[in-house]
PyMOL CGO cylinders between C-alpha atoms (Angstrom):
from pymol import cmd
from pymol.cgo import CYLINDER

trace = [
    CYLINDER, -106.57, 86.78, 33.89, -108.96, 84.64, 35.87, 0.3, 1, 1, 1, 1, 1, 1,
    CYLINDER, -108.96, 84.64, 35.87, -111.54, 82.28, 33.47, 0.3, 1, 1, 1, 1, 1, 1,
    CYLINDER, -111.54, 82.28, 33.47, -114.59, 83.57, 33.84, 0.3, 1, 1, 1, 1, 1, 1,
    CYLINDER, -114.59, 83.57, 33.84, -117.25, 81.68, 34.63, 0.3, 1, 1, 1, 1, 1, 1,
    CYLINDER, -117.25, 81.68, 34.63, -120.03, 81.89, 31.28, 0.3, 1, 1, 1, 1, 1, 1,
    CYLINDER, -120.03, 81.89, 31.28, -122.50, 79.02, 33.48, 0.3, 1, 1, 1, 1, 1, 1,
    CYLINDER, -122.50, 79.02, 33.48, -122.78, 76.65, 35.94, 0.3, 1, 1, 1, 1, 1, 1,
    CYLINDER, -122.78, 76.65, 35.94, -120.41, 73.88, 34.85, 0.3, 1, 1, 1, 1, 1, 1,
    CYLINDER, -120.41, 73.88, 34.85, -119.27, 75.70, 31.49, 0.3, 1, 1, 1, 1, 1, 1,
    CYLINDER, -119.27, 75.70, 31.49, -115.79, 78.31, 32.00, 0.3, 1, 1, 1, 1, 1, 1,
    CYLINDER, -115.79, 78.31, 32.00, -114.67, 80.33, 28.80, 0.3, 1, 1, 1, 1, 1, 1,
    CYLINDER, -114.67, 80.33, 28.80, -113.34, 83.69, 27.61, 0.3, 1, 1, 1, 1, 1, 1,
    CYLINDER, -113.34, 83.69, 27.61, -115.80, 85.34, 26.37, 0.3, 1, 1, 1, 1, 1, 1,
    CYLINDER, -115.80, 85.34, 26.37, -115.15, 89.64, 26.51, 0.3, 1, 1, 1, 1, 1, 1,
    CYLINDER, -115.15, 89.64, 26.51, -119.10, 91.07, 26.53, 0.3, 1, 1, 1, 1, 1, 1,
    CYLINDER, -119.10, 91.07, 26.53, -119.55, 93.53, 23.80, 0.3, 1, 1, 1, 1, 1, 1,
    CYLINDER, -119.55, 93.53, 23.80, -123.11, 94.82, 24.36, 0.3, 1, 1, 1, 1, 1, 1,
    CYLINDER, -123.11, 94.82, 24.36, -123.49, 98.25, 25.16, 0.3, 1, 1, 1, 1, 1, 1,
    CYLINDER, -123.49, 98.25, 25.16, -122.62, 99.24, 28.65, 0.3, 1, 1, 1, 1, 1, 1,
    CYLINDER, -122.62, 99.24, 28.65, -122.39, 102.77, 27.90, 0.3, 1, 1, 1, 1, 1, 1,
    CYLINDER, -122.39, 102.77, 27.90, -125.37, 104.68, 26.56, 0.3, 1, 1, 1, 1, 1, 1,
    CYLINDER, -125.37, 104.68, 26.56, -123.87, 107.06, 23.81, 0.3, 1, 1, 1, 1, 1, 1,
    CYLINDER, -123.87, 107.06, 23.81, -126.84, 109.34, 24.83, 0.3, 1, 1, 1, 1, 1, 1,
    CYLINDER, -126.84, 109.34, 24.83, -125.67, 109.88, 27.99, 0.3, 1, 1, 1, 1, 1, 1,
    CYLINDER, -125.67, 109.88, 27.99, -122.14, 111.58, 26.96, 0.3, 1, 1, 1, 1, 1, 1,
    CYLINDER, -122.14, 111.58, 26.96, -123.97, 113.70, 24.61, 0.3, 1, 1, 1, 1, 1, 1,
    CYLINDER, -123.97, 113.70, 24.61, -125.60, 114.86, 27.92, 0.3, 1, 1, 1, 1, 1, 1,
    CYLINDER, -125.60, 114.86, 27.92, -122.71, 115.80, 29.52, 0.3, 1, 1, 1, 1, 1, 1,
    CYLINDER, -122.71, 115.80, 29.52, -121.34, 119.55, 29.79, 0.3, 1, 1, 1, 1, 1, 1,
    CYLINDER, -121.34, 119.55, 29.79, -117.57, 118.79, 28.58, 0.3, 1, 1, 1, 1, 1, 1,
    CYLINDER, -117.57, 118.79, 28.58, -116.05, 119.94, 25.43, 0.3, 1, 1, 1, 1, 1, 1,
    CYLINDER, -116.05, 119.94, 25.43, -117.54, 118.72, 22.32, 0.3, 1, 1, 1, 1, 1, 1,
    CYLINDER, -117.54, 118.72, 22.32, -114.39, 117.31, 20.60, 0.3, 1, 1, 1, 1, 1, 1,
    CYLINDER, -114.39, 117.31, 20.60, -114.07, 115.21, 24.27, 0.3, 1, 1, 1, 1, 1, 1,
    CYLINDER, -114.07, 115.21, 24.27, -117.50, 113.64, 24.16, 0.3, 1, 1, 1, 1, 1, 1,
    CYLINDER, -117.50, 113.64, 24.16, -116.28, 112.56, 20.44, 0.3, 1, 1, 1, 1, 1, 1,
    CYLINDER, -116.28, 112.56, 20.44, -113.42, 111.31, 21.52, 0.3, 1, 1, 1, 1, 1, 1,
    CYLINDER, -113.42, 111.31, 21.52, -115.26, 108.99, 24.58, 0.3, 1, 1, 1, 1, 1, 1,
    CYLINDER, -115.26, 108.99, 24.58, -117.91, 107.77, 21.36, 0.3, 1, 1, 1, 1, 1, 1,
    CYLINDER, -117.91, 107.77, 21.36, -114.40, 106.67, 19.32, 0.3, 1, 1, 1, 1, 1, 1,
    CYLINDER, -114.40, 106.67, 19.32, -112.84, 105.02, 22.36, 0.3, 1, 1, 1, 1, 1, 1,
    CYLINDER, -112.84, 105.02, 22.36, -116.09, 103.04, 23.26, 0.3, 1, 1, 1, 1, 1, 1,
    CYLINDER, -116.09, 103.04, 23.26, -116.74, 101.86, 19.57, 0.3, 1, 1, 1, 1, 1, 1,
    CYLINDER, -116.74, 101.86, 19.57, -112.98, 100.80, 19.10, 0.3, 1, 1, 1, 1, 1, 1,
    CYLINDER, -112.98, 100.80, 19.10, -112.94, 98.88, 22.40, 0.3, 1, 1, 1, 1, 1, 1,
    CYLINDER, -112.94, 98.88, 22.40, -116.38, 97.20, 21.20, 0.3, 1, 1, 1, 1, 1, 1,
    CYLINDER, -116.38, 97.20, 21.20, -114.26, 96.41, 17.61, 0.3, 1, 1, 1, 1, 1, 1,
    CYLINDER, -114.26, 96.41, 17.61, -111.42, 95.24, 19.99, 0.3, 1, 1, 1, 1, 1, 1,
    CYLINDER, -111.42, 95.24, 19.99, -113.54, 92.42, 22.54, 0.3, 1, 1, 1, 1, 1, 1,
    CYLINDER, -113.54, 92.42, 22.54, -115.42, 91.43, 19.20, 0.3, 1, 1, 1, 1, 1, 1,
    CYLINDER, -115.42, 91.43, 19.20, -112.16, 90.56, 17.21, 0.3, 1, 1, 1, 1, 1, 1,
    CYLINDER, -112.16, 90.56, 17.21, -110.87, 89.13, 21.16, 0.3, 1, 1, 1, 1, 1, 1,
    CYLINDER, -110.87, 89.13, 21.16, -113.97, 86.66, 21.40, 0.3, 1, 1, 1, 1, 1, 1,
    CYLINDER, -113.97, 86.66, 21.40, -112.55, 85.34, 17.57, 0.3, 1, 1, 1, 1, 1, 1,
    CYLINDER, -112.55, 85.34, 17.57, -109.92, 83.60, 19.34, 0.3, 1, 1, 1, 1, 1, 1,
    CYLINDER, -109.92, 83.60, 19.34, -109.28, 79.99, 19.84, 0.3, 1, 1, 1, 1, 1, 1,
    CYLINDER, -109.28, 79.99, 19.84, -108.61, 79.10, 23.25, 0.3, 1, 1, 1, 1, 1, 1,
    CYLINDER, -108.61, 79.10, 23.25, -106.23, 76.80, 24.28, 0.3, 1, 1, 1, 1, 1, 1,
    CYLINDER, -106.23, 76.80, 24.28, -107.00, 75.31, 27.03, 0.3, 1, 1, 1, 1, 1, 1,
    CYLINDER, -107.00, 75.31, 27.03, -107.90, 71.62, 27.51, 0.3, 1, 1, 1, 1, 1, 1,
    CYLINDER, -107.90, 71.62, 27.51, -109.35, 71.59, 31.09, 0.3, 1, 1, 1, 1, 1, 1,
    CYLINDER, -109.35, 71.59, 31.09, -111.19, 68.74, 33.29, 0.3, 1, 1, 1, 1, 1, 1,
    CYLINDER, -111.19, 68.74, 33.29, -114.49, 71.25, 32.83, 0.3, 1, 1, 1, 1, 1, 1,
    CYLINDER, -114.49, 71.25, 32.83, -116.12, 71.96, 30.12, 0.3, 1, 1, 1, 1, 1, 1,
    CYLINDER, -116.12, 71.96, 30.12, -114.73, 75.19, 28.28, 0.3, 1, 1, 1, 1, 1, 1,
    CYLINDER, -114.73, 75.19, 28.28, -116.28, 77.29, 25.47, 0.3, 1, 1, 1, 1, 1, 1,
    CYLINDER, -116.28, 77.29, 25.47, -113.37, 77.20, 23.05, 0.3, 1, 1, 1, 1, 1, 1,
    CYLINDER, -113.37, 77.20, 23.05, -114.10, 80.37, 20.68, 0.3, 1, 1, 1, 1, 1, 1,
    CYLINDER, -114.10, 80.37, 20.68, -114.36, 78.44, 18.21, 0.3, 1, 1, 1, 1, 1, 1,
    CYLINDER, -114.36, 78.44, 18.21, -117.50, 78.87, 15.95, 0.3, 1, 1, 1, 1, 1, 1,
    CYLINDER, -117.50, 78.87, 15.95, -119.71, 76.64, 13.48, 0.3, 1, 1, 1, 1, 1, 1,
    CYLINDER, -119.71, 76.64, 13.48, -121.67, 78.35, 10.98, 0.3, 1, 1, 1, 1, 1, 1,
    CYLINDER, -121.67, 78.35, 10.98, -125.44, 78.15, 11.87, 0.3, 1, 1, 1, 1, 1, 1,
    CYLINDER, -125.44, 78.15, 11.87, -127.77, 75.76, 11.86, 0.3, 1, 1, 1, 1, 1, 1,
    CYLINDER, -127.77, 75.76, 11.86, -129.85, 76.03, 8.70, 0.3, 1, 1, 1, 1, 1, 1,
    CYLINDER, -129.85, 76.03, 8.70, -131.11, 72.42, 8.75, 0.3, 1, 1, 1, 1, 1, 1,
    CYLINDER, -131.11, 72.42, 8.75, -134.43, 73.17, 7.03, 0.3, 1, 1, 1, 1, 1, 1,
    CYLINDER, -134.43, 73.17, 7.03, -133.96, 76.63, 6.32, 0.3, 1, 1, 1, 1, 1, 1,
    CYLINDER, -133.96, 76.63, 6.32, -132.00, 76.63, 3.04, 0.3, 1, 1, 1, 1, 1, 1,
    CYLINDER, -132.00, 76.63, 3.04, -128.80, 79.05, 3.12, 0.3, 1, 1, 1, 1, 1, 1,
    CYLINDER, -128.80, 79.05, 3.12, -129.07, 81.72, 5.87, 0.3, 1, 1, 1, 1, 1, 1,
    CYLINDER, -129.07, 81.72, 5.87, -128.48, 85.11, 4.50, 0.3, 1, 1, 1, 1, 1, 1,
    CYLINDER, -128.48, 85.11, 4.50, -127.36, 88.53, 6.52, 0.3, 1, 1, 1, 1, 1, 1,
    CYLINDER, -127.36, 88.53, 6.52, -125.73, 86.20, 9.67, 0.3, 1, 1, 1, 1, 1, 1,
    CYLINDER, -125.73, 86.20, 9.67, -124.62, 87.97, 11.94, 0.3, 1, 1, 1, 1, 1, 1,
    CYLINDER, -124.62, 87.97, 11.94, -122.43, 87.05, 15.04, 0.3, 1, 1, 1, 1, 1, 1,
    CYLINDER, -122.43, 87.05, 15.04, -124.77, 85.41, 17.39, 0.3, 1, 1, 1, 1, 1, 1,
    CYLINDER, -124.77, 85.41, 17.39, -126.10, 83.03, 14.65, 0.3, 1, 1, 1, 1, 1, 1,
    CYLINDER, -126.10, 83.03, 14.65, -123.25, 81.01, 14.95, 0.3, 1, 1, 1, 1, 1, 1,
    CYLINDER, -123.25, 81.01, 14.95, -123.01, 78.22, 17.36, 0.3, 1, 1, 1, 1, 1, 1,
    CYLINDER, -123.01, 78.22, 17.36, -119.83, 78.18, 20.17, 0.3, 1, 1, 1, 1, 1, 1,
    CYLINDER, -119.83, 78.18, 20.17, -117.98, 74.75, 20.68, 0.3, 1, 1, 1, 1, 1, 1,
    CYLINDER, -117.98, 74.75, 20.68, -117.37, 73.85, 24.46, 0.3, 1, 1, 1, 1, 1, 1,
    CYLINDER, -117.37, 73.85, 24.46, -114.30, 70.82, 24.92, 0.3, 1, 1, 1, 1, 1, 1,
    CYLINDER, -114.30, 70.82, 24.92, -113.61, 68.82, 27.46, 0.3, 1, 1, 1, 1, 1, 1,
    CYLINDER, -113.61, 68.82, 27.46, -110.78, 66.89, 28.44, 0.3, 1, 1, 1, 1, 1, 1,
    CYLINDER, -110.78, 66.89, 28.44, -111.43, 63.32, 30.01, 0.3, 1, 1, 1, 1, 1, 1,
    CYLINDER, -111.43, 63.32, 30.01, -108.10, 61.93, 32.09, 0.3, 1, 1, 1, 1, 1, 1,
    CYLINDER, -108.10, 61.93, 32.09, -109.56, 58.21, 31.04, 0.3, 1, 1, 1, 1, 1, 1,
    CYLINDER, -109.56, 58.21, 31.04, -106.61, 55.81, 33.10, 0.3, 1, 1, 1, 1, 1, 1,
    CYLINDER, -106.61, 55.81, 33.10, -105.56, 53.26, 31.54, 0.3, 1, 1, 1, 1, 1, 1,
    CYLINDER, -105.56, 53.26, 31.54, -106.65, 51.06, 28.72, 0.3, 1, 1, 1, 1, 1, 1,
    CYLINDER, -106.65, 51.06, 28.72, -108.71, 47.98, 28.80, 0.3, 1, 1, 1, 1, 1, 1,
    CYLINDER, -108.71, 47.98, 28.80, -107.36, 44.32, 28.51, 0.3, 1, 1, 1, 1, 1, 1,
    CYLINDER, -107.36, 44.32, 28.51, -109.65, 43.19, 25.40, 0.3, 1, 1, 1, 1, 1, 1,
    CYLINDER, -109.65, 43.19, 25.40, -112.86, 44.43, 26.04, 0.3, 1, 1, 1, 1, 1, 1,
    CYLINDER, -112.86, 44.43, 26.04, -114.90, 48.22, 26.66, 0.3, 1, 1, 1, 1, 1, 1,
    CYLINDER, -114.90, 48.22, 26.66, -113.72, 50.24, 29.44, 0.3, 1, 1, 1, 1, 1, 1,
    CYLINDER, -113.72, 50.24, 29.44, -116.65, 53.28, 30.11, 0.3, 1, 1, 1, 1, 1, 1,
    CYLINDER, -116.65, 53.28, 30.11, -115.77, 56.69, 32.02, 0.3, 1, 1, 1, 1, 1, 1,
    CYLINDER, -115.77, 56.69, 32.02, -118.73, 59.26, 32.39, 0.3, 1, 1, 1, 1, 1, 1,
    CYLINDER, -118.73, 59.26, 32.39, -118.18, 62.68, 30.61, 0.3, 1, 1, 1, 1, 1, 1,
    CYLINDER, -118.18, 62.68, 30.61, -120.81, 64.72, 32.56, 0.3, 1, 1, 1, 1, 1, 1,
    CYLINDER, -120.81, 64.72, 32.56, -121.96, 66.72, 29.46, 0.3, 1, 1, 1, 1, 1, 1,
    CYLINDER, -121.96, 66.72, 29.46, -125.54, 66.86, 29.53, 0.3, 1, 1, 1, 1, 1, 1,
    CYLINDER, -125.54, 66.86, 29.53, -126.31, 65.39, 26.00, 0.3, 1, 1, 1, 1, 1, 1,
    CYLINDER, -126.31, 65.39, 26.00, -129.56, 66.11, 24.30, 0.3, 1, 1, 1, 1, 1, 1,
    CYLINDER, -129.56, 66.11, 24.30, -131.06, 66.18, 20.69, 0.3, 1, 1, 1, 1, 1, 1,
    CYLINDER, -131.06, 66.18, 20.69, -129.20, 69.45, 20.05, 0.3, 1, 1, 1, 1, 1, 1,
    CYLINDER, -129.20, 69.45, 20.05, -126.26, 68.29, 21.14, 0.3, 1, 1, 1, 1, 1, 1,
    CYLINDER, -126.26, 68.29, 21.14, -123.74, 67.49, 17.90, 0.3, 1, 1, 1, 1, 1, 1,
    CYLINDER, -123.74, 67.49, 17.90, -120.18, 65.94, 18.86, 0.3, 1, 1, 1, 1, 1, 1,
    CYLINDER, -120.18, 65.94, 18.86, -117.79, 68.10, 16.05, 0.3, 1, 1, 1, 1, 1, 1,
    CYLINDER, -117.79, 68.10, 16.05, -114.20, 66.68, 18.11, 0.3, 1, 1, 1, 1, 1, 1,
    CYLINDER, -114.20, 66.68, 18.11, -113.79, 63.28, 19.58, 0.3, 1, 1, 1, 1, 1, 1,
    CYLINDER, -113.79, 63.28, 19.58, -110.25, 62.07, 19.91, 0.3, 1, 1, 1, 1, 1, 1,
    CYLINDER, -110.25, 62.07, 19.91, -107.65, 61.16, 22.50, 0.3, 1, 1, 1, 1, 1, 1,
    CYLINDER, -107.65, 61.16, 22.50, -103.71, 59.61, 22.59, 0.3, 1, 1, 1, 1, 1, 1,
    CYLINDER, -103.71, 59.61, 22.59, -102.69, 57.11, 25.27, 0.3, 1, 1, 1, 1, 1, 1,
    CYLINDER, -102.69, 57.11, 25.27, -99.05, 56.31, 26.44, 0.3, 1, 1, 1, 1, 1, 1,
    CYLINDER, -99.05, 56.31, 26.44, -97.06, 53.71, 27.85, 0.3, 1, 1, 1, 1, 1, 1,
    CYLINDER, -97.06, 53.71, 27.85, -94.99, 55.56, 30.39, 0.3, 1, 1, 1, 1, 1, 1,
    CYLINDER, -94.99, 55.56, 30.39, -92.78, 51.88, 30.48, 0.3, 1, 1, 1, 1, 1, 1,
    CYLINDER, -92.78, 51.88, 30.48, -92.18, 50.99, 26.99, 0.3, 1, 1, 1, 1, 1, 1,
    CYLINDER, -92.18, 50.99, 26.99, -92.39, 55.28, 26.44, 0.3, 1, 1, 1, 1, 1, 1,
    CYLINDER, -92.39, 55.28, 26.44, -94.87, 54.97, 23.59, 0.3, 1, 1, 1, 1, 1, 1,
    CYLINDER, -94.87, 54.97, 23.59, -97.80, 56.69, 22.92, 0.3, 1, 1, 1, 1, 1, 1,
    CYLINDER, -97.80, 56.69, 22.92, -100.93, 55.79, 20.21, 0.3, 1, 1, 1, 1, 1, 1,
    CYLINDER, -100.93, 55.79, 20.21, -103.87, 57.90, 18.78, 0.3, 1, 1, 1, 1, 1, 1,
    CYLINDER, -103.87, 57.90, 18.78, -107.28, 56.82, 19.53, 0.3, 1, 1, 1, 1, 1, 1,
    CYLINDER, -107.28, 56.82, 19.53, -108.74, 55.96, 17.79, 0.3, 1, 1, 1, 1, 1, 1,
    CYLINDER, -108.74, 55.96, 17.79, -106.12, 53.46, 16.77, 0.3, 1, 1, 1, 1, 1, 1,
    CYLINDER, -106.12, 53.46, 16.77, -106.16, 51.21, 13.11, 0.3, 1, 1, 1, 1, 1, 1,
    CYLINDER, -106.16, 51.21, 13.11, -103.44, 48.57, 13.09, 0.3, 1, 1, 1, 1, 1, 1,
    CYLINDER, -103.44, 48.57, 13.09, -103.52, 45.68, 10.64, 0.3, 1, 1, 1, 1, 1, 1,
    CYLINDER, -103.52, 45.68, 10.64, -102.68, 44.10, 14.20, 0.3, 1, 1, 1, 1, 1, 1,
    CYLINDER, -102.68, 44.10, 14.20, -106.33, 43.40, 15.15, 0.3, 1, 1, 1, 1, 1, 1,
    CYLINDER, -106.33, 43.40, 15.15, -105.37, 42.63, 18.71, 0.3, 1, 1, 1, 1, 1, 1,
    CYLINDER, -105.37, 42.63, 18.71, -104.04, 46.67, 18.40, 0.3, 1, 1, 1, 1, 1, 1,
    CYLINDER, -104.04, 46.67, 18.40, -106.91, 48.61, 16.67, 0.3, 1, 1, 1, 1, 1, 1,
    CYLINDER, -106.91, 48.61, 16.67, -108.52, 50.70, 19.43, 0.3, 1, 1, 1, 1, 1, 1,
    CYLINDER, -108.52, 50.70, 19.43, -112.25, 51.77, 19.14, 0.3, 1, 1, 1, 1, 1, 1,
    CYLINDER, -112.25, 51.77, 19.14, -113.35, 55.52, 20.60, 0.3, 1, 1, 1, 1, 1, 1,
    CYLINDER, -113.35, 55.52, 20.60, -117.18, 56.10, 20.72, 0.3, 1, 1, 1, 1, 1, 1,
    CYLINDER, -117.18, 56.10, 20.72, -119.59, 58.35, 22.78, 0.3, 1, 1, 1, 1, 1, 1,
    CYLINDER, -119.59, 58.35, 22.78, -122.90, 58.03, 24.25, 0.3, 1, 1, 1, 1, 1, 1,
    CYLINDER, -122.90, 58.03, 24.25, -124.89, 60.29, 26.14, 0.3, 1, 1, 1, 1, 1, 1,
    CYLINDER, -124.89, 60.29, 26.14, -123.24, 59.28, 29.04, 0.3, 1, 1, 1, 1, 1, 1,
    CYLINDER, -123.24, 59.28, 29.04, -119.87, 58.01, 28.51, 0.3, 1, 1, 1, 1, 1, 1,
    CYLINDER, -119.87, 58.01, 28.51, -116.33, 57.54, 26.87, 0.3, 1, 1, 1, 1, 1, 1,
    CYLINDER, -116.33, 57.54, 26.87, -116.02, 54.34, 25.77, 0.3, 1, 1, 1, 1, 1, 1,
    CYLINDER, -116.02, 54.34, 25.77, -112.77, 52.64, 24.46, 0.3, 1, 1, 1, 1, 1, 1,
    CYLINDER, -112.77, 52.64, 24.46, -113.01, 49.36, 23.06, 0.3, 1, 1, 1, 1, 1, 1,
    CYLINDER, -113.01, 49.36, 23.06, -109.68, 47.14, 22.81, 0.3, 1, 1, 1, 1, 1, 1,
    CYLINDER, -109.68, 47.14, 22.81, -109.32, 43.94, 21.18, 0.3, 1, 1, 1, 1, 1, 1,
    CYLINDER, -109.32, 43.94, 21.18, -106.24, 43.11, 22.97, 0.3, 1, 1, 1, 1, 1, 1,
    CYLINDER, -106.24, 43.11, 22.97, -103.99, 43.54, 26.56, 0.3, 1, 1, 1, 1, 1, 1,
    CYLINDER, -103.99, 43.54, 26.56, -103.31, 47.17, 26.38, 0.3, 1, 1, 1, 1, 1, 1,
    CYLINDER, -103.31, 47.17, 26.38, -103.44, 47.94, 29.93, 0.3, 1, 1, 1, 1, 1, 1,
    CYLINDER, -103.44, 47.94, 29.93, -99.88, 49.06, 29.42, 0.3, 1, 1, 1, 1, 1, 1,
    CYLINDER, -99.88, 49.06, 29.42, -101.38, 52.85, 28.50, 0.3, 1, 1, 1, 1, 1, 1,
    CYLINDER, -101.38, 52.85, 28.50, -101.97, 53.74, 32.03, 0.3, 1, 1, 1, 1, 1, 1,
    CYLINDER, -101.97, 53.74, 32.03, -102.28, 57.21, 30.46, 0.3, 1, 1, 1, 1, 1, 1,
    CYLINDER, -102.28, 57.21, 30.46, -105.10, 57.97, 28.36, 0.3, 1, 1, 1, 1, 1, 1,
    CYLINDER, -105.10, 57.97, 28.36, -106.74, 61.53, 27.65, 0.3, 1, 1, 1, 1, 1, 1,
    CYLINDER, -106.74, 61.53, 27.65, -110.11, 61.79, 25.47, 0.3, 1, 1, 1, 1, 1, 1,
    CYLINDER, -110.11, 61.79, 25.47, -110.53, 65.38, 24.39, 0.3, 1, 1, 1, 1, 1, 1,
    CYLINDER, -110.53, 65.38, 24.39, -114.66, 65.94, 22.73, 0.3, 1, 1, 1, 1, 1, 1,
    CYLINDER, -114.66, 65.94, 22.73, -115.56, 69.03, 21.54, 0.3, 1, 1, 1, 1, 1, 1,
    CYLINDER, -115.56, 69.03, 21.54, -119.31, 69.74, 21.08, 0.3, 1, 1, 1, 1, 1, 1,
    CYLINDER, -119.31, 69.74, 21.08, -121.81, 72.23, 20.04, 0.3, 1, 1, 1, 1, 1, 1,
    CYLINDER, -121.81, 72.23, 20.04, -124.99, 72.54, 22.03, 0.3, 1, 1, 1, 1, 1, 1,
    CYLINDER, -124.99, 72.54, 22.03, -127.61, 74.67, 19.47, 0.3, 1, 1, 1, 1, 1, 1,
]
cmd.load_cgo(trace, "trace")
């Protein structure tokens, strides 16, 4: 199944369950009544079917951004606890993977994300592993060691990844930062 695109730069699954059909116009039609009840039960079950579809995680951690199907409860900031929510109150994570190289020798190595980040935008996902395809090791990052010349430092701005090492640890030629963020 090919990934839809949901906008510009954003791809996701995302199965529309609006009403394509209008119910009145079946109950226009000349056809046997226990047919046109039949078309009503197939529509409604395939709407129950995309809803519970568009509930699922996806799993795939792609160089452009991707809405996940994952959901955050709503944003109530000021509003004390929402009651009645329905679907579309809650907000839709998009990740991004970002194939960062390698590490830095002792200092902050920057790679741009190309998220567009604004005062709505809230970072829920921020993480990454990097490996040393020679000594066949890999680390989290972020990265605590009572090593301080180890610990590795993961941070984003509105336009970058940033890494932060405190020692030579250009031997991770492989690093991937995966951010997951809400936008509303």
């Amino acid at each position: 199944m090919p990934i839809p695109i949901v906008n510009q730069n954003i791809y996701g699954i995302d199965v529309p369950n609006t009403f394509v059909l209008d119910i009145g116009q079946i109950q226009e039609l000349a056809i046997d009544p226990n047919f046109k009840e039949l078309l009503v039960r197939l529509y409604q079950n395939l709407n129950i079917m995309c809803l519970a579809l568009n509930d699922k995680t996806g799993g795939y951690y792609t160089l452009n951004q991707f809405v996940t199907g994952n959901t955050y409860f709503p944003d109530t900031v000021g509003t004390g606890v929402a009651v009645g929510l329905i679907q579309s109150e809650y907000r839709p994570s998009t990740r991004i993977v970002i194939n960062f190289g390698a590490l830095p020798n002792a200092g902050t190595k920057s790679v741009p994300h190309g998220i567009t980040v604004t005062a709505d935008t809230s970072w829920v996902l921020i993480m990454g592993t990097a490996t040393d395809p020679i000594g066949l090791t890999g680390i989290p990052i972020p990265y605590a060691s009572s090593v301080a010349a180890d610990i590795v430092e993961l941070y984003v701005d509105a336009t970058n990844v940033n890494v932060t090492t405190n020692g030579n640890l250009t031997n991770y030629t492989t690093t991937l930062i995966v951010l997951e963020f809400l936008t509303q």
